[in-house]
N, C-alpha and C positions, 0 to 999 in steps of 0.2 A: 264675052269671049267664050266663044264653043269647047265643051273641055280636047277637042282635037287639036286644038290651037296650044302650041308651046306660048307661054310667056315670057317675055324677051329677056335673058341671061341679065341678071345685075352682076357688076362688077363693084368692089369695094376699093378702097384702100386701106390699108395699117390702119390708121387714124378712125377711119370708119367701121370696120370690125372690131376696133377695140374698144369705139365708143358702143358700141351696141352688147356688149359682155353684161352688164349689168342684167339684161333684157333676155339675151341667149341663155345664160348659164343657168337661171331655174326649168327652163325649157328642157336643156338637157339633162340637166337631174331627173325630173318626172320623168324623163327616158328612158334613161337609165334605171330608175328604180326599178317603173312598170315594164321595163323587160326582162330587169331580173326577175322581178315577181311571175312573169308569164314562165319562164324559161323554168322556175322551179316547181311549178303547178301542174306543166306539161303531161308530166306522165302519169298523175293522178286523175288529171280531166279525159286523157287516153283510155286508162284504164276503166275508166267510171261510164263510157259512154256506151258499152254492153246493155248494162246496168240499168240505164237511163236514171243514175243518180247523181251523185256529183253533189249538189244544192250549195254548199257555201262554198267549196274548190270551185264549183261553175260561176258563181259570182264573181266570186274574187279573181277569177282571169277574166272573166266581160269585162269588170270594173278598171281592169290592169291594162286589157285591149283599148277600151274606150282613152284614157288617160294615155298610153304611147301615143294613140292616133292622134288625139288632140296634140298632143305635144310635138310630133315630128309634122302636123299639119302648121303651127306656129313655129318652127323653123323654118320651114319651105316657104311658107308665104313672105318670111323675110330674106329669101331667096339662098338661103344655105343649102347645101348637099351634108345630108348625115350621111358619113363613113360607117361608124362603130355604134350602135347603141350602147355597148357592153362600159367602152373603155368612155363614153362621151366623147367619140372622136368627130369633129363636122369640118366641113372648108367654105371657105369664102370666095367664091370666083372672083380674079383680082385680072388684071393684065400688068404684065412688069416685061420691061426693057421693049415693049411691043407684041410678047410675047402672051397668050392665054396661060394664069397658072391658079394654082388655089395655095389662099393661105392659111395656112392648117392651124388650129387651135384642139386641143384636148381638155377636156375638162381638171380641173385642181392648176392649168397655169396659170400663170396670173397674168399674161397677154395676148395676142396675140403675135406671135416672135419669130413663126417657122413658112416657107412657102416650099411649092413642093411643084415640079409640071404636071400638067395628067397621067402622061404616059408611066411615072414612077410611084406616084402615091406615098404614102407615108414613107416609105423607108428612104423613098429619098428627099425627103424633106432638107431643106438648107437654113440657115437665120437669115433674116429680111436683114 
């Protein structure tokens, strides 16, 4: 497959997002860490690139980049959409009543419980 080519939308159910938690949730912990870790490094690797110093602030955001990528590339490939790095927010394309929706999981709950349509997002999230 060409990367011009979309890969064709999986859909989950309840049953199948929740079976796959085991599997997601270290994923999005490395997310999350490695984007805290980038986000607090930021203005140090900013500042430092005058300079052309940085050496272990440089590393340790390549190291933080490399580690998000890897890790939001292993969510994708199991067909999630990351929301939030921050919060570990991701959704599951699901279809409910006929309708396209995502079923939203956040990182610390302990299922997945909430769906939400596109057009509203997290705040309008509903329980399944």
């Amino acid at each position: 497959m060409s990367e011009e080519e979309e890969k064709p939308i999986r859909h989950f159910s309840a049953e199948e997002a929740n079976a796959l938690l085991p599997s997601v949730a270290p994923l999005v912990e490395e997310l999350r860490d490695a984007h805290a870790l980038m986000e607090e490094r930021q203005d140090e690797v900013t500042e430092s690139i005058p300079t052309n110093g940085g050496g272990a602030v440089h590393r340790e955001f390549r190291e933080a980049t490399s580690r998000a990528a890897k890790a939001l590339g292993g969510l994708e490939e199991l067909g999630l959409v990351v929301r939030d790095p921050s919060s570990g927010l991701v959704d599951f394309p699901a279809v409910r009543e006929g309708q396209e929706v995502f079923l939203c999981w956040r990182l610390g709950e302990p299922s997945v419980a909430w769906f939400h349509p596109p057009e509203t997002g997290f705040a309008g999230r509903e329980p399944l």
